[in-house]
BAVOMAR-442922 format. One record per residue: residue in three letters; x, y, z of N, C-alpha, C, CB in turn. Coordinates in steps of 0.001 Angstrom, whole numbers, plus 500000, padded with zeros to 6 digits. Glycine has a CB too. Layout:
<sites>
ALAXYZXYZXYZXYZ/...
</sites>
This chain:
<sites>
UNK220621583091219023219760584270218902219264584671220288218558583991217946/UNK219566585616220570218617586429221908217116586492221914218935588024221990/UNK217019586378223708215695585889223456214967587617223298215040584692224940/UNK213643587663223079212689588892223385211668588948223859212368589477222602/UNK211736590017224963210636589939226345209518591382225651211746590459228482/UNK208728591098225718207482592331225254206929592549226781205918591656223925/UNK207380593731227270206377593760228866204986595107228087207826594798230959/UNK203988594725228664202911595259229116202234596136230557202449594363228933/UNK202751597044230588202414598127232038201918598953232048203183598713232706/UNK200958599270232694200098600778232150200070601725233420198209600477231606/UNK200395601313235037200218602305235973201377603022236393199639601805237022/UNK201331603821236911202791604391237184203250604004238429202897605908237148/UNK202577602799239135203673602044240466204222600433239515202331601452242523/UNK203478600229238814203672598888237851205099599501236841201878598481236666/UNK204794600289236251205871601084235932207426601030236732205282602356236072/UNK207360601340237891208189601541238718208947599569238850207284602420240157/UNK207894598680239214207929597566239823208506596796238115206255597110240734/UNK208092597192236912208832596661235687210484596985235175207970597143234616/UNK210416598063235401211803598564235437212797598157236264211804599717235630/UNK212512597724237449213372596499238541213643595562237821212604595777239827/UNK212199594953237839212732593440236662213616593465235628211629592852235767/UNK213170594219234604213553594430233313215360594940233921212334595770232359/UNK215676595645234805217196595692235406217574594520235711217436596489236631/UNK216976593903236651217579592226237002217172591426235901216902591403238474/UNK216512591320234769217014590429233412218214590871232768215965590443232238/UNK218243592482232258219415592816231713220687592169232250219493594125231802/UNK220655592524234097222098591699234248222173590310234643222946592309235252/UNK221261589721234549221166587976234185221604587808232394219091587267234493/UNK221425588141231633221556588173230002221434589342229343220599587393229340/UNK222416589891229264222462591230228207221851590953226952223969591731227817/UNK221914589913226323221938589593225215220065590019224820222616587966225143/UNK219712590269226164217715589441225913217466591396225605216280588236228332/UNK216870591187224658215999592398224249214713592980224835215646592168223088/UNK214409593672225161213430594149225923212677595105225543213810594454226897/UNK211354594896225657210646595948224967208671596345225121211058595472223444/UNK207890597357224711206408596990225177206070598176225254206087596167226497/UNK205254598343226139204089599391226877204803599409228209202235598766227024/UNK205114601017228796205402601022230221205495602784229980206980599955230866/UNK206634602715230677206845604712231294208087604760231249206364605368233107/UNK208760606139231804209741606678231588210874605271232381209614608341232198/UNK210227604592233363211240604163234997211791602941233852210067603380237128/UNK210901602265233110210839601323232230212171601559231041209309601386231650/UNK212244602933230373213231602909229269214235603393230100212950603758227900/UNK214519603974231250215371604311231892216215602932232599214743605282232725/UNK215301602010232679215858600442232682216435600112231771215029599434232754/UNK216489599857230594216647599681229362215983599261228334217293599236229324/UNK214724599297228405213557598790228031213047599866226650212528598748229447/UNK213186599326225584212390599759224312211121600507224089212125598763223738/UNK210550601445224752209442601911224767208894601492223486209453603234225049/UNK207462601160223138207036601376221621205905602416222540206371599709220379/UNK205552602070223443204476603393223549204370603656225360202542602872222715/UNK204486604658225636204514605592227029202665605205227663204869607842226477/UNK201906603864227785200994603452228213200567604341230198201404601789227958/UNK201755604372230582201474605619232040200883606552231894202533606350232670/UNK200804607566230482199855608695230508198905608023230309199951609823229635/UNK198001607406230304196539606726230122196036605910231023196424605960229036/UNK196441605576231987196353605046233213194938605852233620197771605300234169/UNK193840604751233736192522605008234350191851603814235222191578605370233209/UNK191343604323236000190339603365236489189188603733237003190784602649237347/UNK188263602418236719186814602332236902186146602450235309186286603634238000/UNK185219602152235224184284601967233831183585603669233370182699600625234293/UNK183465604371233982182984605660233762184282606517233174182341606260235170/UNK185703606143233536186955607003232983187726605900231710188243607406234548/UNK187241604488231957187606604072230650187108604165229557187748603174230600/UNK185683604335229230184689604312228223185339605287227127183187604788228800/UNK185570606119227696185792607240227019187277607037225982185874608439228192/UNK188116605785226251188755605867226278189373604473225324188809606304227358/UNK188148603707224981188172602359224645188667602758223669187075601460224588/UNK188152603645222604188547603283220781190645603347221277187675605386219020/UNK190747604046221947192533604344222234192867603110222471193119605370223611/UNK192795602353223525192741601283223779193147600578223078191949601018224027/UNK192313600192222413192128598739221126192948599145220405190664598388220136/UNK193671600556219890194247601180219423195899600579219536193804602347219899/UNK195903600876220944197012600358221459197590598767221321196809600661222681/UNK196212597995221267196473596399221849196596596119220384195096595380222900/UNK195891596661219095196531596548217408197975596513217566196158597982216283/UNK198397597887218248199679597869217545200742597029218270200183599290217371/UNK200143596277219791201000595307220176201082593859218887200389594877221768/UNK199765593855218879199673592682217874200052592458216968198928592408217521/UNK200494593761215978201718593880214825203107593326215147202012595409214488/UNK203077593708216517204365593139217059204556591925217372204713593646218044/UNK203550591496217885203098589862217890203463589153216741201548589618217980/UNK202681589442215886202702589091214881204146588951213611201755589798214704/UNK204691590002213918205893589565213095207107588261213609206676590965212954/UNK206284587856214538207165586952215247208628586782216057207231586341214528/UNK208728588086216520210073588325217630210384588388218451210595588869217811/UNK209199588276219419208902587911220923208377586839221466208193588651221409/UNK209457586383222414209555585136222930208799584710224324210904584964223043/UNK208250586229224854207497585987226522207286587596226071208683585382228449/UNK206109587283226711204617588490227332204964588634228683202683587798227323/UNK205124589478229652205122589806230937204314591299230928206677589791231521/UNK202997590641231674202473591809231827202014592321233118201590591842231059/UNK201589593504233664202025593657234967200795594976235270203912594042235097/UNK199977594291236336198874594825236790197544595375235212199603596198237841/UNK197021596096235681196380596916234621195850595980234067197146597767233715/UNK194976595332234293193947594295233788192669594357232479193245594082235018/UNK192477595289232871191618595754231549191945596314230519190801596484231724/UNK193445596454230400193531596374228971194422595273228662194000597650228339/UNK195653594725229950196351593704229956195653592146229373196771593731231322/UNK194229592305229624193293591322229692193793590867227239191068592326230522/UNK193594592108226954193647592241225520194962591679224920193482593701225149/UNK196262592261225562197507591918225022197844590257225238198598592884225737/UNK197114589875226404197506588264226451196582587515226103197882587700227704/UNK195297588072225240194462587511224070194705587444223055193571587888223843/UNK195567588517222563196571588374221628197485587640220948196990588791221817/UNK198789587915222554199837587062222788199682586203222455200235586859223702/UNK198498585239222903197810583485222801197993583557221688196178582906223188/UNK196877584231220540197012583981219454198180583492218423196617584761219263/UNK199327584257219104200188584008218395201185582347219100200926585530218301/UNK200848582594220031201542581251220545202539581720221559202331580345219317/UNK202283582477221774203281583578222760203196583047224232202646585395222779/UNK204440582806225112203652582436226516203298583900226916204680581539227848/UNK202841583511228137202277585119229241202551584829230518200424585593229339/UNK203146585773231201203102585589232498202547586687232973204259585299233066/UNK202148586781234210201437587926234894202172587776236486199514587706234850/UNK203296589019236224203763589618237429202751590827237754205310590103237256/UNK202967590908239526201609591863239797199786591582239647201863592964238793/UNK199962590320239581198338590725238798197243590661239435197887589887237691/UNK195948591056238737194745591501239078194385590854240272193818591338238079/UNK193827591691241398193385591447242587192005590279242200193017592995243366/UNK192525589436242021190479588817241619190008588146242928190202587157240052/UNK191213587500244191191071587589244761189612588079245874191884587766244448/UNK190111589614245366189226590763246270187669591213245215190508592537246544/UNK187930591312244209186754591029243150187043590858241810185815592057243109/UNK185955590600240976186202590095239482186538588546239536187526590947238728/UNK186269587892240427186852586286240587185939585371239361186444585537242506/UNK184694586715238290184446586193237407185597585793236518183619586834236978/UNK186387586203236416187545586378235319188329585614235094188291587240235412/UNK187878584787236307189364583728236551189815583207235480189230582417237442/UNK188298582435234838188092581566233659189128582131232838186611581577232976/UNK189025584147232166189504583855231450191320584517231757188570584176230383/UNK191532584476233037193182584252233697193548582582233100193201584312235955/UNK192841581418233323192836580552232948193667580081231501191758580500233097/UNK192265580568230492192902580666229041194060581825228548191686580890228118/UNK194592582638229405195224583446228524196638583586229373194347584869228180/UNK196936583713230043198135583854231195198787582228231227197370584397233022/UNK199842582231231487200419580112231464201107580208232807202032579317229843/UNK201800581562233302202132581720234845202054582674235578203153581505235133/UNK201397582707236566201232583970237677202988583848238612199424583526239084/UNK203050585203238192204419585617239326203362586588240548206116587002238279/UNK203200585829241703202702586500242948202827587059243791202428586243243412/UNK202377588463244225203343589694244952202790589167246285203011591662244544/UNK201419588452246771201153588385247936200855586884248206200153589319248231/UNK200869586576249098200666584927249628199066584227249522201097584876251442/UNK198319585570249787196598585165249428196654584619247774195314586901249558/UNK197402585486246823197184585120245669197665583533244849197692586198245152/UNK198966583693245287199319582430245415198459580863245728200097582690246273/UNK197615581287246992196625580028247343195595580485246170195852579955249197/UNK195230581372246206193610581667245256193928581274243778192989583617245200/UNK195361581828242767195340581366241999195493579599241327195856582135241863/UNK196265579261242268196381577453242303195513576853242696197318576794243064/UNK194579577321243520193294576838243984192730576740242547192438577844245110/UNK192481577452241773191553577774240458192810577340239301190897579780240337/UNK193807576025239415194463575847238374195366576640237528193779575542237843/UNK195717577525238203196502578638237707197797578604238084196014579836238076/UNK198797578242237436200390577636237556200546579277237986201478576792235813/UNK201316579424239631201620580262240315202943580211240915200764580344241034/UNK203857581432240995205305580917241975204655582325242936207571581045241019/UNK205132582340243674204864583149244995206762583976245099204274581684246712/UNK206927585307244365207710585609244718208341587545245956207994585168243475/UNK206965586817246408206772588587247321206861590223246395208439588764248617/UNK206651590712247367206200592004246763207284592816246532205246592741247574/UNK207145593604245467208506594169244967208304596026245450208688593810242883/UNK207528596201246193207430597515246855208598597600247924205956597705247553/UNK208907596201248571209756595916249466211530596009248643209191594372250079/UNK211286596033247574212886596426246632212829597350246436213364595935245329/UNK211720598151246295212101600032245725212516600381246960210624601324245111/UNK211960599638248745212170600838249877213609600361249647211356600800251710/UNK214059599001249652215603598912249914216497599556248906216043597471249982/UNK215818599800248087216962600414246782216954601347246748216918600230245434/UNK215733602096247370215616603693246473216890604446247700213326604774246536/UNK217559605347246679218123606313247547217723607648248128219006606534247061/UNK218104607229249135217139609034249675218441610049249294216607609316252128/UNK217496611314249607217941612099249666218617612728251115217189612557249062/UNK219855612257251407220215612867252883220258613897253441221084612738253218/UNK220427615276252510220518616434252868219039616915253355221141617166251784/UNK217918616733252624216647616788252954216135615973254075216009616529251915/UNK216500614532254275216349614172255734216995615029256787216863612861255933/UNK218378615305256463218527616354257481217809617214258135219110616968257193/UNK217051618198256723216110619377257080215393618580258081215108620079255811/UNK214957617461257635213289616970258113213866616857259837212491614916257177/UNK214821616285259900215043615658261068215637617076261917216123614242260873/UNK216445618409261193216250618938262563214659619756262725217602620047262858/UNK213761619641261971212605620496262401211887619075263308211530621318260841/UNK212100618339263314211710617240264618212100617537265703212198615912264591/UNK213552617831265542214409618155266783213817619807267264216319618115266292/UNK213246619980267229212728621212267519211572621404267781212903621923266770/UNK210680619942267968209348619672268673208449619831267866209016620427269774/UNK208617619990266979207264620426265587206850618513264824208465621972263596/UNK206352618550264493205759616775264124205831617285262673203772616009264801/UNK205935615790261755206087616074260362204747615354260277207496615531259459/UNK203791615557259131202756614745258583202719615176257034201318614974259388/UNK203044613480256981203160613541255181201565613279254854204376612023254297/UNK201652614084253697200382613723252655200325613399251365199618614613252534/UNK199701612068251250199783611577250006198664611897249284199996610278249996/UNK198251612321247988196768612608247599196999611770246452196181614268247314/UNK197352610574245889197683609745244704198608609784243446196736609649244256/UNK198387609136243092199450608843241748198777609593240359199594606884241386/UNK197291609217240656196336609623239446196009610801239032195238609217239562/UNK195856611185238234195314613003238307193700612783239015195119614001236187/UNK193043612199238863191400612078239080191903611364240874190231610615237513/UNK192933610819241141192796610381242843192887612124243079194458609080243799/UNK194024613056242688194108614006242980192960615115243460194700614165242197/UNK192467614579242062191429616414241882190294615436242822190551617298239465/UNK190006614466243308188652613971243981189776614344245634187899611741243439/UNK190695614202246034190910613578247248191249614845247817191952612371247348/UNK192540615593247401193347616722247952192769617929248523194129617166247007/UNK191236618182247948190260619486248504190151618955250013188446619691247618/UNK190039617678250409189374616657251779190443617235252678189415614564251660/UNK191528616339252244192973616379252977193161617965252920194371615418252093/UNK192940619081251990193450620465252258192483621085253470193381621428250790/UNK191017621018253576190405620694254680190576620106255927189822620273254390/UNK191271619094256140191833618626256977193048619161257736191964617727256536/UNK193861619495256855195061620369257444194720621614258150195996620803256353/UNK193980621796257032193472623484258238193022623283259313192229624550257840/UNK192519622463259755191649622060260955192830621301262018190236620877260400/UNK193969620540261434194798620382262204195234621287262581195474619791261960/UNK195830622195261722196767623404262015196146624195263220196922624426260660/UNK194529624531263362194047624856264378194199623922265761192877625067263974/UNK194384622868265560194611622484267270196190621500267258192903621221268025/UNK196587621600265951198350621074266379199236622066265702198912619322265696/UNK199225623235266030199686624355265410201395623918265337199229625824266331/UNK202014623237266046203607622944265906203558621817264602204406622171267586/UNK202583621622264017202905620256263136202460621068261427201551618491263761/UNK204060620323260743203791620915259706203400619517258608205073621944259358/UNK203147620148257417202475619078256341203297618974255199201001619490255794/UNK203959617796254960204764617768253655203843616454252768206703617346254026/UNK203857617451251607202966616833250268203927616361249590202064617839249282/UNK203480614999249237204436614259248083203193614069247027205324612518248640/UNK203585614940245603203441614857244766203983613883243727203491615689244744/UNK203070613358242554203820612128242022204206612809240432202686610486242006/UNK203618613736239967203997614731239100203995616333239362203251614488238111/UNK204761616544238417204658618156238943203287618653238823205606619230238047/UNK202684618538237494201452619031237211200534619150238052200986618491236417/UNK200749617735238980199482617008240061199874618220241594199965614560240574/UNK201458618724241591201761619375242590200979620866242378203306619356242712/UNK201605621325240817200773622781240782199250623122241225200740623177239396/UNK198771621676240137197305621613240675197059621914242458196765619968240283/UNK197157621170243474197222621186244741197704622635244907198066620062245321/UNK198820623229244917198657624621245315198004625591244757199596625091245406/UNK197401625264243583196444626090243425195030626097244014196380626097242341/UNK195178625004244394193833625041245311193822625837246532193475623681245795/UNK194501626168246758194740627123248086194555628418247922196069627085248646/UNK193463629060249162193231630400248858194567631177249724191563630861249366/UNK193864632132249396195116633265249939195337633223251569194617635051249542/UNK194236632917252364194342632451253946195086631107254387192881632255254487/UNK194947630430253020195900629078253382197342629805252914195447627353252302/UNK197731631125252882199224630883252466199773631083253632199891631785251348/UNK199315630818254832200177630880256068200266629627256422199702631707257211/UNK199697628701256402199595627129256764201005626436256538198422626328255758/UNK201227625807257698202679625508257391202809624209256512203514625321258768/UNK202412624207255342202626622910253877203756623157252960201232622890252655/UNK204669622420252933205553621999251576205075621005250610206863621421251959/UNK205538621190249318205694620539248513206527620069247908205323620760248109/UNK206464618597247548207267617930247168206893616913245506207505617240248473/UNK207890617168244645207722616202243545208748614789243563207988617074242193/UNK208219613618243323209331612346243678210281612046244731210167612271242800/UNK209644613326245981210401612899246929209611612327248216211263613968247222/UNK208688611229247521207750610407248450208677609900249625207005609070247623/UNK209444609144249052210205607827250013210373609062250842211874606684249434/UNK211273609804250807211732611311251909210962611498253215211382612911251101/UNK209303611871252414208400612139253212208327611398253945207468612339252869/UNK207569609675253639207408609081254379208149608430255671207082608655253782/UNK209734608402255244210640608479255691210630609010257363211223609121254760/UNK210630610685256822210935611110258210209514611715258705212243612261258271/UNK208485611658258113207077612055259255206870610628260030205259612554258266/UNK206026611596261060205295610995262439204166610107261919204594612262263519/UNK203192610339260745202444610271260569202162610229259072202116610878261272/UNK201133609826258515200370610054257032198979609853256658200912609256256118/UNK198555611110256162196955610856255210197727610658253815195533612547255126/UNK196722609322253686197226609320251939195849608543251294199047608147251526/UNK195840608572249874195230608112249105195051606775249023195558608523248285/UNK194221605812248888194645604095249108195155603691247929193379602980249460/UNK196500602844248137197226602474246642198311601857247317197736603828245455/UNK198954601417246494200239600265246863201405600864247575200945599568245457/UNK201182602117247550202589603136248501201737602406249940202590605762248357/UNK200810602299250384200593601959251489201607600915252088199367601602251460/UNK202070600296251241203440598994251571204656599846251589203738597576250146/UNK205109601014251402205949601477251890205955602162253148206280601983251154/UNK205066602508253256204939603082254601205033601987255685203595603845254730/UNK204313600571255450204245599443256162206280599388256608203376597969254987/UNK206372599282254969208103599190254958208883600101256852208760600561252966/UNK208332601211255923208976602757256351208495602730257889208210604347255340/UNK207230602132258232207256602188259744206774603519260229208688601931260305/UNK205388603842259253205143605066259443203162604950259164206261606084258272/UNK202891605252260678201622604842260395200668605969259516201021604491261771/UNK199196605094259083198775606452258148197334606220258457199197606489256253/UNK196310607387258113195018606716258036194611607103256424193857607321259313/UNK193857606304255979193493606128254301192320606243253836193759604918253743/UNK191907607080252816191137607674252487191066607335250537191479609057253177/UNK189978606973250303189645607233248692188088607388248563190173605860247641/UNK188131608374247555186831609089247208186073608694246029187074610449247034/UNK185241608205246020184831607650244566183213608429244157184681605640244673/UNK182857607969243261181571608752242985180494607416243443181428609402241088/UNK179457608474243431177957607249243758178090605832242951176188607999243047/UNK178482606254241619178114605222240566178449603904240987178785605464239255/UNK180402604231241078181365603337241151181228602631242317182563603872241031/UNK180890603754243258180523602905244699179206601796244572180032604156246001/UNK178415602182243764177143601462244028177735599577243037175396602716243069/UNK178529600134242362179048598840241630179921598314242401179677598996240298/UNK180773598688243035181558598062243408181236597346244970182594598878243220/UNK180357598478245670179603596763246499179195595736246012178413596755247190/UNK178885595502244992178845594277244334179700593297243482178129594459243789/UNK180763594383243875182173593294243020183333592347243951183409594531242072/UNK183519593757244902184503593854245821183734592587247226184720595812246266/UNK185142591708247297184622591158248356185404591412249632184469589838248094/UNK185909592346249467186921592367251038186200593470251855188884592925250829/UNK186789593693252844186284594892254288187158595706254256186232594406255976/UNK188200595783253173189286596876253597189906597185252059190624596204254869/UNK190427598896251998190553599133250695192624599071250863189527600885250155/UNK192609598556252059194355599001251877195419597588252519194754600784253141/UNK196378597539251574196794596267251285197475595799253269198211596394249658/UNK198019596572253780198828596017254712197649595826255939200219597026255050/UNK196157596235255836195068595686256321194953594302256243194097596204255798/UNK194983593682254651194257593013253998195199591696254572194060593461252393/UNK196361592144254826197662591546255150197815590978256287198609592347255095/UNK197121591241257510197036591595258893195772591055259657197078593068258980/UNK195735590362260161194235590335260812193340591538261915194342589045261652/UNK193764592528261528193452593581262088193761595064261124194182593452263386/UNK192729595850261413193169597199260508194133597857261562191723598387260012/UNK195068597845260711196463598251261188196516599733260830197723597374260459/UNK196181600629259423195704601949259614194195602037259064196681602971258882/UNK193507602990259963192361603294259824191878604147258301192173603984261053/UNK191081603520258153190451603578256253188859604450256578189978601257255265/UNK188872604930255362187427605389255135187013605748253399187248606864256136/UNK186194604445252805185822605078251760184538606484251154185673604028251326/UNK185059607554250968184275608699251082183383608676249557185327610118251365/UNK182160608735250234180875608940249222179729609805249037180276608051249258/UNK179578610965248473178446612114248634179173612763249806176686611574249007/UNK178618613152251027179021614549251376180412614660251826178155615106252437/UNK181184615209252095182848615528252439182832615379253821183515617134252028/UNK182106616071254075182429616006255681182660615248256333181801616285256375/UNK181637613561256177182404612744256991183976612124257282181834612000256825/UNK184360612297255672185873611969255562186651613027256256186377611874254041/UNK186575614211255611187439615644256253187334615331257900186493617496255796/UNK186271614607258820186367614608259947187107613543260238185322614716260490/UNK187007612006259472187622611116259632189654611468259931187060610338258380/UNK189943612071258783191123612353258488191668613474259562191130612739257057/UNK190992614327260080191205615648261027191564614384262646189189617085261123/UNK190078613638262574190777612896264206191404612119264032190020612228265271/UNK191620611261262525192812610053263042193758610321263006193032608912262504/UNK193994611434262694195676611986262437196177613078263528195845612855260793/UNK195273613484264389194778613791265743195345613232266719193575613538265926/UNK195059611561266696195000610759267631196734610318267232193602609610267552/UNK196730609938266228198531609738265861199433610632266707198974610223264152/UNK199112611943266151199640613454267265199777613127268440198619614762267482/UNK198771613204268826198329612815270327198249612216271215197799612759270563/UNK197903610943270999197302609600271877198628608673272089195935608584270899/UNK199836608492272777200482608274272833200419606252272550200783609139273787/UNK199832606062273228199161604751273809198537604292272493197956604980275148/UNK197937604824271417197159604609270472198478604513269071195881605902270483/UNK199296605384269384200158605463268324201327604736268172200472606547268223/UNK201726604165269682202676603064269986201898601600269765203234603247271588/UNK200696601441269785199777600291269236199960599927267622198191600757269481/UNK199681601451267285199879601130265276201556600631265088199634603159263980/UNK202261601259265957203929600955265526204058599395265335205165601472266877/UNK203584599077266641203734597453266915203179596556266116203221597034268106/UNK201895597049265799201415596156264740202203596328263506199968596389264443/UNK202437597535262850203488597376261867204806596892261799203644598260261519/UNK205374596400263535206658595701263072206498594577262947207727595775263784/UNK205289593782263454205051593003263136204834592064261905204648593199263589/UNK204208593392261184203940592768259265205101592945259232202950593623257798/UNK206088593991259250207064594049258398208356592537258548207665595626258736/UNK208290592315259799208970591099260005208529590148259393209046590732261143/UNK207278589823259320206365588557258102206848588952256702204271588713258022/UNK206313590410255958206133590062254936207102591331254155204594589836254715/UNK207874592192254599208590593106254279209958592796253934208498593903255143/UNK209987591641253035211284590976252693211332591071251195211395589423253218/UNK212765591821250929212906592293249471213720591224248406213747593742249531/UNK213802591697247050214088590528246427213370590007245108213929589664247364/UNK212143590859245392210650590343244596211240590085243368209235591532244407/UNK212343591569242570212221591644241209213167590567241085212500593028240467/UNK214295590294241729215123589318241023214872587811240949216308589440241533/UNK213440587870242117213298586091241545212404586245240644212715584773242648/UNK211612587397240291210588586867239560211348587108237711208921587863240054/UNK212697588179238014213501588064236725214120586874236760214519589124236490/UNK214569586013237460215379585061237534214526584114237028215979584829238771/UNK212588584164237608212146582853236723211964582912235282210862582354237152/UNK211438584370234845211662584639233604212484584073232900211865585600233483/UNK213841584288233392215090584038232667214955582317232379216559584561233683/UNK214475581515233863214750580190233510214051579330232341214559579571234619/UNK212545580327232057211656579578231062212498580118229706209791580053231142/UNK212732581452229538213388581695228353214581580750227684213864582913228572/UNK215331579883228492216456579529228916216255577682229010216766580438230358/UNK214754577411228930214371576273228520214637574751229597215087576273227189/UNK214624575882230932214826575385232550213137574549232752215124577169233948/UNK213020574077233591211985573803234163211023573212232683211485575182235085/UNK211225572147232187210373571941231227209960572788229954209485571766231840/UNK210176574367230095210114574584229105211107574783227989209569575214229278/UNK210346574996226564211196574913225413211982576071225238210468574680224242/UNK213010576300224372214202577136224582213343578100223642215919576542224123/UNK212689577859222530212170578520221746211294578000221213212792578936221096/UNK209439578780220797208604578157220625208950577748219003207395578849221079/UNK208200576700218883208605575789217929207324576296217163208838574105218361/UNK207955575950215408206744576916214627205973577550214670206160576741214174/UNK207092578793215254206319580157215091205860581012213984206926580925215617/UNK206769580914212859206484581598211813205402580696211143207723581926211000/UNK204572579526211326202983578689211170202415579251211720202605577349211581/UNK202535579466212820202027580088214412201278581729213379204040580555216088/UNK202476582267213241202072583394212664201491583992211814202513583716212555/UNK201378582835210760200741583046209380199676582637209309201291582557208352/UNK199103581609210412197480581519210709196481582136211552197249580509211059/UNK197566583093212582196913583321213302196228585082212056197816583261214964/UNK197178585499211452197263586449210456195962586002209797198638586442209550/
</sites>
């Protein structure tokens, strides 16, 4: 009998990073069924959608509330699935607050869990550990801090690097569009990509800052144009509609899914803080980083968060390698932040050959691809009854009828 993998994914870069895996299990064992919560990148893998969990993608406690009765909604109807007894491994992947539910579940039924990607607790929430403890049986680890932090706290961990480093090596560009990019280089004009997030709410908080910002470049680097990578169309329309009729001379393109592109061939990047920041690390393209939050979240999250930096190839580095600013109440300080550091990129020759170096540096440490196939390959070995474990959990259908 084939085995069956239930993945759990709710963001749309986790999304991206499941659909790798779920490709490198398929061609380790065709036979293994696949199936869960994820997004389009996920069934386009071959993966069973039971529910499209990417449109609901929120964060912070003020955008989930609203949102709980759905929720629980969701983690029922995993548990039906649980429950009939046909899944053999839980892999769930980032998205903690509701992931937290499906491998409370899972347990119930006797289900193992692993957690590829998972929750920064690390950086805060290290209340939680306890219950990472009871509900997860193995951490698959994208970064080397996690690895020590989770085994430190008894948490059976393999350390198999970050799988942002397999989308830069896999994804295919688009060559004809590097072309464009590369002869408007050749022609002395600078590219600066802009990222404004994945989220609709990173969007509508961040992109007014950064559209501010451009204008103000455009006034003193008038040869440099701005290419926007959009992560949906919707999120793209939105952004040009924000533009009045004086911004329709500003030299900005838009772009939908053609991030890697952007980052690719600009000089430079303002972007949103989020895990694309490791492609750019990849890509060799320095950025300065910006996220906007409200009073609330900010006032909580000094008290959660224990790190000095909101962006991973910082966190990575013993030095801020691109310059960050979390923006709170008035705009201006960020819109100025973002106008000179991307200024000084332009400009400062000496300053911008400093960020390069430090980034070849990470990338030689930690920009080594591969992530999805060992962490499908360990999958495969527990399913497969390698390493101590059993080939198949043993009275499950008991398992099932008590936990019922």
């Amino acid at each position: 009998m084939s085995a069956n993998i239930f993945f759990s994914v709710g963001e749309p870069s986790g999304d991206q990073h499941a659909a790798r895996m779920v490709s490198q299990i398929l061609a380790l064992d065709s036979t293994i069924q696949v199936r869960g919560f994820g997004g389009q990148a996920m069934r386009d893998a071959g993966c069973h959608l039971d529910r499209d969990l990417t449109q609901h993608a929120v964060v912070g406690l003020i955008e989930v509330i609203p949102k709980l009765r759905e929720f629980f909604r969701f983690a029922d109807e995993a548990e039906e699935i649980f429950r009939q007894g046909n899944v053999d491994a839980v892999v769930l992947v980032d998205f903690p607050g509701f992931n937290w539910h499906i491998a409370k579940r899972a347990k119930k039924y006797g289900i193992p869990v692993y957690y590829y990607c998972p929750p920064q607790l690390w950086a805060w929430g290290g209340w939680r550990i306890k219950k990472m403890k009871r509900s997860v049986d193995h951490v698959l680890a994208v970064l080397p801090v996690e690895k020590d932090y989770f085994e430190g706290h008894g948490v059976p961990t393999t350390f198999v690097g970050h799988p942002f480093f397999d989308a830069v090596e896999c994804h295919p560009l688009d060559h004809q569009l590097l072309d464009r990019f590369r002869d408007i280089n050749l022609c002395g004009e600078h590219l600066v990509a802009v990222l404004p997030g994945s989220r609709e709410h990173e969007v509508h908080s961040n992109w007014p800052l950064m559209l501010e910002a451009i204008r103000r470049l455009h006034r003193t680097n008038p040869r440099t144009r701005f290419l926007v990578a959009a992560y949906r169309d919707r999120q793209c329309i939105w952004c040009r509609d924000q533009m009045t009729e004086e911004d329709q001379d500003l030299p900005i393109e838009f772009f939908v899914d053609r991030t890697s592109e952007v980052v690719e061939a600009a000089r430079c990047a303002m972007m949103v803080s989020g895990s694309v920041s490791l492609e750019l690390m990849a890509r060799r393209t320095p950025a300065a980083v910006i996220y906007r939050v409200g009073r609330v979240l900010h006032t909580v999250g000094k008290h959660v968060v224990r790190l000095d930096s909101i962006t991973l190839p910082n966190l990575m580095s013993d030095r801020k390698v691109f310059p960050e600013m979390v923006s709170v109440g008035k705009t201006e300080p960020a819109i100025d932040f973002l106008t000179q550091s991307i200024h000084a990129m332009l400009n400062d020759h000496f300053y911008f050959q400093g960020m390069l170096e430090s980034l070849d540096r990470l990338r030689e440490q930690y920009a080594q691809p591969g992530a999805s196939q060992r962490a499908a390959e360990f999958i495969h070995r527990q399913l497969s009854g390698v390493d101590g474990m059993p080939e198949k959990r043993e009275n499950l259908s008991d398992l099932s009828r008590r936990a019922a």
